[in-house]
C-alpha positions in Angstrom: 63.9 64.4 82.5 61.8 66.4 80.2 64.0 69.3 80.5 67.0 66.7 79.5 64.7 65.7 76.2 64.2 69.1 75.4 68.1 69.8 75.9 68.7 67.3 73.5 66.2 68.3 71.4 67.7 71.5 70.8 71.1 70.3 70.4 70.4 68.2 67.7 68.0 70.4 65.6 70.7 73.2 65.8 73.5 70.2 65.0 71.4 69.1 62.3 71.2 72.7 60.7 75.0 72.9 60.5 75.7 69.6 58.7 77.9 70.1 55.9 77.7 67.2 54.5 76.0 63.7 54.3 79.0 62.0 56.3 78.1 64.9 59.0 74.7 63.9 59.2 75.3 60.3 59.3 77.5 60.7 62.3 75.4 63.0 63.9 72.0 60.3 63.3 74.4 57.7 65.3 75.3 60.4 68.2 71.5 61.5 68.9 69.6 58.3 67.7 72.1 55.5 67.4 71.6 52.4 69.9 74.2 53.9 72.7 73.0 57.6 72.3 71.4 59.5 75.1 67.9 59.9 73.7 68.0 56.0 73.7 69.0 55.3 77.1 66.3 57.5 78.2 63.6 55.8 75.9 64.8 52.5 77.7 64.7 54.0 81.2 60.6 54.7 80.7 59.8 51.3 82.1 61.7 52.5 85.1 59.2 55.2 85.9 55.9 56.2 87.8 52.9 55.4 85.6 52.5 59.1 85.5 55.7 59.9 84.7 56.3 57.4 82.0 53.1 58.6 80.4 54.1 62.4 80.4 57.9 61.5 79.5 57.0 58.8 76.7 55.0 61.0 75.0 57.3 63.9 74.8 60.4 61.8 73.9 57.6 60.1 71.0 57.2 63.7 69.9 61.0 64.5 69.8 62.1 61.5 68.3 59.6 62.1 65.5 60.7 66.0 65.0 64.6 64.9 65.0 64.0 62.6 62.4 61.6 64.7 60.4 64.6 67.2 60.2 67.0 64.9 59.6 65.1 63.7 56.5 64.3 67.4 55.4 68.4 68.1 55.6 69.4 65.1 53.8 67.3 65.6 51.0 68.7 69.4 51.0 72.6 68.3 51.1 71.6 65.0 48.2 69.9 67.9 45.6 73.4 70.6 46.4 75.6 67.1 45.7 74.3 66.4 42.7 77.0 67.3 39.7 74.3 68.2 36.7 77.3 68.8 34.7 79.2 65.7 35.0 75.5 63.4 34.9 74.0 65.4 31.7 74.1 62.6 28.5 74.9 63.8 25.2 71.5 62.8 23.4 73.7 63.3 19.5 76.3 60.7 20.6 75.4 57.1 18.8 74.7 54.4 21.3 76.3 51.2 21.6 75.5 48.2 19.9 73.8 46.0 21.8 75.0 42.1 21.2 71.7 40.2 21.5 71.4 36.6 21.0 68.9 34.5 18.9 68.0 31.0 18.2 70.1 28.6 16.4 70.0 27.9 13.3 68.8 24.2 13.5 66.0 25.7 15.8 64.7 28.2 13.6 64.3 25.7 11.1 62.6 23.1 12.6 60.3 26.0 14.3 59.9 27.0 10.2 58.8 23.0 9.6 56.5 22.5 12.2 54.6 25.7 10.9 54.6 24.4 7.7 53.0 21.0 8.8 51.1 22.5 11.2 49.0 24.9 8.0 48.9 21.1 6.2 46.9 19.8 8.9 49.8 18.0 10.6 50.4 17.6 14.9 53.6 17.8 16.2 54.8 15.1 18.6 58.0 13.9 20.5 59.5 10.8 21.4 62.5 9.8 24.1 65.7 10.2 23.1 66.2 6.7 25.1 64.2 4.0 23.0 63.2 0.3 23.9 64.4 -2.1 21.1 60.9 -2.8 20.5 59.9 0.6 19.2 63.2 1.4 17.7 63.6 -2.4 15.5 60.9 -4.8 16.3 57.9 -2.8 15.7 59.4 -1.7 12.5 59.4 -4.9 10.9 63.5 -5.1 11.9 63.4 -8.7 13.0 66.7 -9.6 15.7 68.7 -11.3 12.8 67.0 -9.1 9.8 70.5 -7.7 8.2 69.0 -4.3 8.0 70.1 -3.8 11.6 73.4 -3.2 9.9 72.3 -0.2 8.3 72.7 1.9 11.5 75.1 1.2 14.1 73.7 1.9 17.4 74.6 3.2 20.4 73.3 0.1 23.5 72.8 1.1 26.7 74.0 -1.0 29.7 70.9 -3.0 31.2 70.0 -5.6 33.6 69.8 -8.9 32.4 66.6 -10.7 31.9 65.5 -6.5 30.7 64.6 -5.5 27.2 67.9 -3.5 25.6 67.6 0.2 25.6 69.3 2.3 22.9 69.6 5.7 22.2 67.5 5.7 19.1 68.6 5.8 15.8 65.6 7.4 14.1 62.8 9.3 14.6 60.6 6.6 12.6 60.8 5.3 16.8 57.5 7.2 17.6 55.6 5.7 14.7 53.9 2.5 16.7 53.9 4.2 20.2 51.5 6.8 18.8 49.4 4.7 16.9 49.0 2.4 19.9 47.3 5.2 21.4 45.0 6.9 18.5 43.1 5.6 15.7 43.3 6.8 12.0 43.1 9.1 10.4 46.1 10.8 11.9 48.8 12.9 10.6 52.2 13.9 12.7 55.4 14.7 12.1 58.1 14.1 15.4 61.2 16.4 14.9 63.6 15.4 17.4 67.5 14.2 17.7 68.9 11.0 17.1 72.0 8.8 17.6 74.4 6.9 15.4 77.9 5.2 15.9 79.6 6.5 12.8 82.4 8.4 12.1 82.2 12.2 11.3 82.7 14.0 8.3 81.4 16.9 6.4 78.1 15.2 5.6 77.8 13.3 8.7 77.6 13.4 12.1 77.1 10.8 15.5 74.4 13.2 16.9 72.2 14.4 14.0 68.3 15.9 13.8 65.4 14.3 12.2 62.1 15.0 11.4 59.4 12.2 10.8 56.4 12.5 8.8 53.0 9.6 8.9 49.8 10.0 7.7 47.6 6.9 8.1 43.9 6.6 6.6 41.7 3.9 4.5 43.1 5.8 1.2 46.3 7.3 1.5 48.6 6.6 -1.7 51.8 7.7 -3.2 50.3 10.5 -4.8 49.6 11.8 -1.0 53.3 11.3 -0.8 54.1 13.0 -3.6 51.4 15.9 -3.4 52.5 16.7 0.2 56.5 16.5 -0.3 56.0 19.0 -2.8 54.1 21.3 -0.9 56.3 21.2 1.7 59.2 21.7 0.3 58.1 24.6 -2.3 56.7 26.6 0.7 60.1 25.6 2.9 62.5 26.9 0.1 60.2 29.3 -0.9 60.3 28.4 -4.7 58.8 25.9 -7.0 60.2 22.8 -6.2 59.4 19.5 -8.0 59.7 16.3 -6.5 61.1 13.2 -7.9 61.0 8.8 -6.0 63.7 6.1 -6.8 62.7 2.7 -5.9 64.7 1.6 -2.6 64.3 -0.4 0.1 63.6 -0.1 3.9 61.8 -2.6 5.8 59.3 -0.5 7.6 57.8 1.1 4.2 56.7 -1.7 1.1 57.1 0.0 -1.6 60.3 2.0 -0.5 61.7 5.1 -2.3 64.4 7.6 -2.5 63.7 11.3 -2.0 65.5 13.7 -4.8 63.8 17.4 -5.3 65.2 19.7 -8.1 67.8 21.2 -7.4 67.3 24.8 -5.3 70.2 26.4 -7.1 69.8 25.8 -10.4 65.9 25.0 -10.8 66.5 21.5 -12.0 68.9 22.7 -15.3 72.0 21.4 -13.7 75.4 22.9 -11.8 78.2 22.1 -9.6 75.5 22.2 -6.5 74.1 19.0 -7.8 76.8 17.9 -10.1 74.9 18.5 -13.3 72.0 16.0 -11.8 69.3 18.9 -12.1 68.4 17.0 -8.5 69.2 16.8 -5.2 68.9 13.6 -2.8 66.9 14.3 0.3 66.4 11.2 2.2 63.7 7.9 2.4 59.8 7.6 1.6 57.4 5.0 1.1 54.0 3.6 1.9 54.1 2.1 5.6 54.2 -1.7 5.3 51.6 -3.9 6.8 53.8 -5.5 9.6 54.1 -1.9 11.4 50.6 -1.3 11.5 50.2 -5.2 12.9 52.7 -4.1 15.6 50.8 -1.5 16.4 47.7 -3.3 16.7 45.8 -2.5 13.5 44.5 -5.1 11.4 46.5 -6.1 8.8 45.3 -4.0 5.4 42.5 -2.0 7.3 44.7 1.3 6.6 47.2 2.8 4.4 49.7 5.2 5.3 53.0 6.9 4.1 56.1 7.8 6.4 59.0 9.9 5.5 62.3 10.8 7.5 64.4 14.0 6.8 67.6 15.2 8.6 67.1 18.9 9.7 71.0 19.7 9.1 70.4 18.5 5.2 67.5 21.0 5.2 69.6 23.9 6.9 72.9 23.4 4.5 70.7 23.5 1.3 68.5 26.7 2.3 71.9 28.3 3.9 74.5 27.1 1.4 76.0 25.4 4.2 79.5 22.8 3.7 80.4 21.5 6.8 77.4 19.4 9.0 79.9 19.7 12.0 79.6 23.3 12.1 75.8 23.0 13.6 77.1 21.3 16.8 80.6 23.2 17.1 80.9 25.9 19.1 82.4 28.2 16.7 80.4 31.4 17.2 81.6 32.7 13.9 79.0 30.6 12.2 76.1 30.8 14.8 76.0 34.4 14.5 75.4 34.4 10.7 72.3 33.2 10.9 
């Protein structure tokens, strides 16, 4: 038997030395190693053996098996590196490359990243709130009573629940998070909750079913409109990146007593007038006021122990006066055209 190892020793190392080719060598791995080859049927014939025997044999077909596949190794290396075509794989290191396409955030995202950075240098911590809002949190706690007619003001998308269940809504403002958070934490505080919201209204270029918001509270024992005021500015001179002054019209919602309108002069034209703010010098933002009593009651501060003031922005109103954007449906399409501008 050892002179039948050494036999096939010798036939493969001179095989192996002739191989043309990696196909050849492949084909000649499977005749002299492969499952059915002779070299295996004698490795699986050892346990058939005298002890002595199987000692002497197993380690010479050991030692074989080893130098077979040693050369076979050596030889494919040697018939990979003649394979090669250097000529046909060299790279022309003068030819310009291609353009990678690389995505990047979306617009809306970049600029409520760009608020909450502002806030965040102010002092401000950023919070969220469900999408899905209890009535409670979403009306009641905001002074919105069941038959108050300011429910009217925003038509609302109701969720089906079980009867006997408090109604579930998809909320319609930000301004929901107000009372859950101060449930939990005692004043002073300062937040703002950026975060979508949900109105049944028709679409146009200035509105939208599924919009953003961000909302703003600071509550303390002094707060005043001239926090309001101070702040807004700040905020919005470091967001536009210009001096930007700030200017309240008495309104009225009924979670802020007193209630104001939110103009800032215009970013165009500085305030002088144009066709961006129809010769107004100013530009309407959104609501303001001092937070009224009942909220804080609602959640669980005594009544006149604190003072606060609350603000609520839409982020596309933001994004289409900093980018000279006309169309708020644009921000939701999928019309890659805009999202790659910015």
């Amino acid at each position: 038997m050892i002179d039948k190892i050494n036999s096939i020793k010798n036939g493969a190392l001179n095989s192996i030395e002739k191989a043309g080719s990696l196909d050849d060598l492949e084909n000649l791995k499977i005749k002299y190693l492969g499952r059915k080859s002779e070299f295996t049927n004698i490795l699986k014939s050892l346990k058939d053996l005298p002890e002595e025997q199987r000692r002497t044999v197993g380690q010479q077909s050991n030692a074989t098996k080893k130098a077979i596949e040693d050369v076979f190794m050596q030889k494919e290396q040697e018939l990979k590196a003649k394979s090669f075509d250097f000529a046909a794989e060299k790279i022309d290191v003068t030819m310009p490359a291609k353009k990678m396409r690389r995505g990047h955030l979306h617009m809306l995202t970049q600029v409520r990243n760009e608020i909450e950075d502002i806030f965040t240098s102010m002092g401000f911590e950023t919070v969220e709130g469900p999408e899905i809002e209890t009535e409670f949190y979403n009306f009641d706690a905001l002074n919105m009573p069941k038959d108050h007619p300011a429910r009217d003001m925003q038509d609302t998308f109701w969720l089906k629940t079980e009867k006997g269940k408090e109604r579930l809504a998809l909320r319609t403002q930000t301004s929901a998070a107000q009372v859950k958070y101060m449930e939990k934490h005692e004043p002073p505080l300062r937040i703002i909750v950026p975060g979508k919201c949900f109105r049944r209204e028709a679409t146009d270029s200035t509105h939208e079913h599924t919009f953003y918001q961000f909302e703003a509270l600071m509550v303390g024992e002094d707060i005043n409109v001239g926090n309001l005021k101070y702040i807004a500015q700040e905020f919005f001179s470091k967001f536009f990146k210009k001096d930007i002054k700030v200017r309240l019209r008495p309104s009225y919602f009924p979670f802020t007593e007193p209630s104001f309108e939110f103009d800032i002069s215009c970013t165009v034209c500085g305030g002088k007038g144009c066709s961006a703010c129809r010769n107004a010098g100013w530009l309407e933002i959104g609501g303001a006021g001092m937070v009224n009593q009942n909220v804080f009651i609602a959640a669980g501060y005594k009544r006149n122990a604190y003072q606060g003031l609350a603000w609520g922005f839409g982020l596309e109103r933001l994004a289409m006066m900093k980018y000279k954007v006309t169309e708020i449906r644009l921000f939701h399409g999928s019309d890659l055209r805009f999202i790659k501008q910015f």
